[in-house]
C-alpha positions in Angstrom: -4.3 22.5 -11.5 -5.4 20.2 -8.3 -5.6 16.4 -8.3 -9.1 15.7 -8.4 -10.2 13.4 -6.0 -8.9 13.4 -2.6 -6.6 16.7 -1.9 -4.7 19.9 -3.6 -1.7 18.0 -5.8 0.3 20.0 -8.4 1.5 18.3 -11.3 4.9 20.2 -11.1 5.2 20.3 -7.7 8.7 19.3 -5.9 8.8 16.0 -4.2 8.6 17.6 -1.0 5.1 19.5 -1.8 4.3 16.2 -3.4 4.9 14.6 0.1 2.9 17.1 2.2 -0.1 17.0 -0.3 -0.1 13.0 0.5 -0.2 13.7 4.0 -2.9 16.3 4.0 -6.8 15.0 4.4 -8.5 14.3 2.2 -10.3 17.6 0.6 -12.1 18.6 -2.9 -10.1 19.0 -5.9 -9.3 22.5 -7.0 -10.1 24.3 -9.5 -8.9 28.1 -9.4 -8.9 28.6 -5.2 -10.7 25.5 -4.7 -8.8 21.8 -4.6 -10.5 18.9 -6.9 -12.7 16.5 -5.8 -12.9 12.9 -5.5 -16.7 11.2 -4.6 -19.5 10.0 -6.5 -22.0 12.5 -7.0 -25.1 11.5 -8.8 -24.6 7.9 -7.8 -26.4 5.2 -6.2 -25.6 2.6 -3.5 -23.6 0.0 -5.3 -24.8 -3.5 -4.0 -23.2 -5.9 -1.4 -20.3 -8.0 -4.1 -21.4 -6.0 -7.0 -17.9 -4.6 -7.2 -15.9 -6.8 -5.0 -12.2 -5.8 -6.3 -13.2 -1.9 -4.5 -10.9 -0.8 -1.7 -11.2 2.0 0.5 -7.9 3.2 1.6 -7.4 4.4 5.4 -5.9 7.9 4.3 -9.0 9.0 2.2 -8.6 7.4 -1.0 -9.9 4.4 -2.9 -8.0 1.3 -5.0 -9.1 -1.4 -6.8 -7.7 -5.0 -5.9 -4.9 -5.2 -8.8 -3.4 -8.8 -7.5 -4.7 -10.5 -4.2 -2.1 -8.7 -2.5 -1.2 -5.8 -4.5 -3.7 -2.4 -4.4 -3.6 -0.1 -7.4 -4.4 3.4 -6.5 -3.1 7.0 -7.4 0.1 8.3 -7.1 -0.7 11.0 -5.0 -2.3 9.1 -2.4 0.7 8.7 -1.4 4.1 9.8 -0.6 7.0 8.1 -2.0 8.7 4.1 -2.4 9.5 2.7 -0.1 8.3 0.3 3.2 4.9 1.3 5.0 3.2 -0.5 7.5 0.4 3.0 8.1 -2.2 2.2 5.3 -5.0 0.3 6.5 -6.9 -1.2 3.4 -11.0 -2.0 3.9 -12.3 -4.7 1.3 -15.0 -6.7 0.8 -18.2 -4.5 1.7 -19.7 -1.6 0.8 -20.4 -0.9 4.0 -17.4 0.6 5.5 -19.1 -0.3 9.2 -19.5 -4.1 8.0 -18.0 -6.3 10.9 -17.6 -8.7 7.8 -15.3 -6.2 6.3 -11.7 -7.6 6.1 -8.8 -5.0 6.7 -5.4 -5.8 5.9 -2.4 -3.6 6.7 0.4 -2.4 4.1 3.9 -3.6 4.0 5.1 -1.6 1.1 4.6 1.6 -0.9 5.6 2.0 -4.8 5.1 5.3 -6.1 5.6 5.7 -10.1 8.8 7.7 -11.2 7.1 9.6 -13.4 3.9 11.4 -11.3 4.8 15.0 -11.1 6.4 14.8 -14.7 5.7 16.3 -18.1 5.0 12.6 -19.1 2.6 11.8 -16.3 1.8 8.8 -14.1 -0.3 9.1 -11.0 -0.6 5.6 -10.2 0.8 3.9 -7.6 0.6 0.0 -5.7 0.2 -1.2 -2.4 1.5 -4.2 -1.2 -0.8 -5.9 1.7 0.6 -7.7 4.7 -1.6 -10.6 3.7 -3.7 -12.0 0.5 -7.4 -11.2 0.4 -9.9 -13.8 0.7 -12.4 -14.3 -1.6 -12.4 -11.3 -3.6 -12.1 -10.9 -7.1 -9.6 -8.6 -8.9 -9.6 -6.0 -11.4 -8.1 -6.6 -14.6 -6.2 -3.2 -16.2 -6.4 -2.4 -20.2 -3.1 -2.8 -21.8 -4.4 -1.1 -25.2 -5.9 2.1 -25.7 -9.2 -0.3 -27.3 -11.3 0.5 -24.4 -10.8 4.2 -23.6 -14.2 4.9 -25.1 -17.6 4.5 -24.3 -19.0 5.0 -21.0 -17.6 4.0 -17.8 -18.5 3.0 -14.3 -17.5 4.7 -11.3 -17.8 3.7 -7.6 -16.1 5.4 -4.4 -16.7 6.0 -0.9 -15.8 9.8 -1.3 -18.1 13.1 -1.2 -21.5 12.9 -2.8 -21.2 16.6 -3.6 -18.3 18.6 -3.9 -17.2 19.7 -0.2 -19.4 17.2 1.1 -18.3 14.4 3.9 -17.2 11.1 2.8 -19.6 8.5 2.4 -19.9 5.1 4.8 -21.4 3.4 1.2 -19.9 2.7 -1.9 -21.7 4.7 -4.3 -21.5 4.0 -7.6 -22.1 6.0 -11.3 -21.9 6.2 -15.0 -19.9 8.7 -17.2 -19.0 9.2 -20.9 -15.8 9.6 -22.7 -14.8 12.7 -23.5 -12.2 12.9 -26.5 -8.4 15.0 -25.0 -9.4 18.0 -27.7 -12.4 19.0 -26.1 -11.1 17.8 -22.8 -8.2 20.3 -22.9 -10.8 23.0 -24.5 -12.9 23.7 -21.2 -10.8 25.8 -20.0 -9.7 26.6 -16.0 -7.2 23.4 -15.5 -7.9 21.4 -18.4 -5.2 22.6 -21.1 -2.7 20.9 -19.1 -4.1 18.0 -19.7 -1.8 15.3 -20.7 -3.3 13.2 -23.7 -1.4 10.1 -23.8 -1.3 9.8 -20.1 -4.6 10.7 -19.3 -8.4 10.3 -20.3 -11.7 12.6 -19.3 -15.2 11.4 -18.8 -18.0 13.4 -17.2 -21.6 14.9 -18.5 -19.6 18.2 -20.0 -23.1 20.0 -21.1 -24.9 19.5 -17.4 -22.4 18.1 -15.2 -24.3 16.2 -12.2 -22.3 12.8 -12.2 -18.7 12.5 -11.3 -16.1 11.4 -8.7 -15.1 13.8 -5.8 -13.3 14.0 -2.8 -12.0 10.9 -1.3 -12.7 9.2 -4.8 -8.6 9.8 -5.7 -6.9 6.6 -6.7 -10.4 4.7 -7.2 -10.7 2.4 -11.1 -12.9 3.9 -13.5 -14.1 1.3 -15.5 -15.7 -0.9 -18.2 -17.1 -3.8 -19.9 -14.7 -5.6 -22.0 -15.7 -7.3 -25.2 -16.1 -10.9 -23.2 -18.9 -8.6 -20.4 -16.3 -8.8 -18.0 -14.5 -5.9 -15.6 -11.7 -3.5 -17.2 -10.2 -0.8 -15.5 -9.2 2.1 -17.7 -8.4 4.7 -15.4 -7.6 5.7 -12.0 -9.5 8.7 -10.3 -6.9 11.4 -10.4 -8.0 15.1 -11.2 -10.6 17.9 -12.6 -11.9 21.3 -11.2 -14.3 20.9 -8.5 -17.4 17.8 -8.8 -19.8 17.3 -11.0 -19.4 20.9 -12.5 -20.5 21.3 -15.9 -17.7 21.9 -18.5 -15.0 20.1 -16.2 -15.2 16.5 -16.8 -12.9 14.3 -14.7 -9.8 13.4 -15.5 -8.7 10.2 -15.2 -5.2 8.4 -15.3 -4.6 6.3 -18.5 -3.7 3.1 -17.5 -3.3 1.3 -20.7 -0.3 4.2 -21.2 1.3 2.5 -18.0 0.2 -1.4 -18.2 3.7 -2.5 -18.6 5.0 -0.6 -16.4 2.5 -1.3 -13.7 2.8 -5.1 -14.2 6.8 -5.0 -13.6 6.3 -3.2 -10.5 4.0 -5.4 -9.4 6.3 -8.5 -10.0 9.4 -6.9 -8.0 7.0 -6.5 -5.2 
């Protein structure tokens, strides 16, 4: 099984492999031979401030604004804990070439404990060098209330799977699709890890997913008050947009606790 969005990741890989797969660019999510992907395909071009709490990520992945200062993205986006000055972070446009963009170096790099384990976890935070101005954030479920429905994706990666990245945020809509018939489709899926993760995607006809470069981007939804929830984080599936392989998405009510304490020691 391959991360989906962003570049070949093994769920039971070694921290080392772990490491190289961070550093490596950013390519589809496998399924058999082939990594997983992470773009939208079968999206449109998400308008300017439509989804303001959207980052794009300088290694090839995507983050929602968790805090001001404080990205949420995927686990294996990146390589370990620790200090980090490399990661450029693009917010504010959808327009990657914006001059009006704002980009804001990292300081620091936490990496959840448990990505690469039996119990799952590929999330991760990074901490900005500086607050971001006038930009909303992205609230994250803490109860499993919302992981149903459909969702809304948006990501600057491939709009088709092996395809370039995109200099647009595209954005798309996908159902919930329940772990049992998740874990049913076969190839990669029966690893699935049901209280860790969640699947959405067209399973009959495929067409709309996330793809390469999508890895680490929110997936999601309205909450009952019509505002912003994020329920997942782009991690996994077996190629884009294929029928019968549905994204797989990283749970984040599972890991709300755990995601706001890390965020307070940073």
């Amino acid at each position: 099984m391959a991360p989906k969005r962003w570049f070949t990741l093994l769920r039971n890989a070694t921290t080392a492999l772990a490491a190289l797969a961070a550093a490596a660019s950013f390519a589809t999510p496998a399924i058999a031979a082939q990594p997983p992907s992470t773009d939208v395909v079968g999206g449109t071009r998400a308008a300017q401030g439509e989804f303001p709490f959207m980052v794009r990520l300088s290694m090839g992945c995507g983050g929602a604004l968790y805090t001001k200062q404080i990205v949420l993205t995927a686990a294996h986006c990146v390589s370990r804990t620790g200090s980090n000055t490399s990661i450029t972070a693009t917010v504010g446009v959808v327009d990657l070439n914006s001059t009006s963009a704002q980009k804001i170096r990292s300081t620091y790099v936490y990496q959840s404990p448990t990505y690469g384990t039996s119990t799952g976890g590929d999330w991760a935070l990074i901490k900005l060098a500086s607050p971001v101005s006038g930009l909303s954030t992205l609230p994250i479920a803490t109860t499993s209330s919302y992981n149903n429905g459909t969702f809304t994706v948006a990501g600057w990666g491939a709009a088709r799977e092996g395809g370039a990245q995109q200099r647009y945020l595209l954005k798309a809509t996908v159902p919930f699709v329940d772990d049992a018939t998740c874990q049913s489709q076969g190839g990669s899926y029966p690893d699935l890890i049901p209280s860790a993760e969640i699947c959405a995607g067209n399973l009959a006809s495929g067409g709309v997913d996330t793809c390469q470069g999508d890895s680490g981007g929110p997936m999601f939804r309205r909450d009952n008050a019509g505002a912003w929830i994020q329920v997942g984080i782009v991690s996994w599936g077996d190629g884009c947009a294929r029928a019968h392989a549905p994204g797989v998405y990283t749970e984040v009510s599972t890991f709300a606790s755990k995601i706001a304490s890390a965020a307070a020691g940073l």
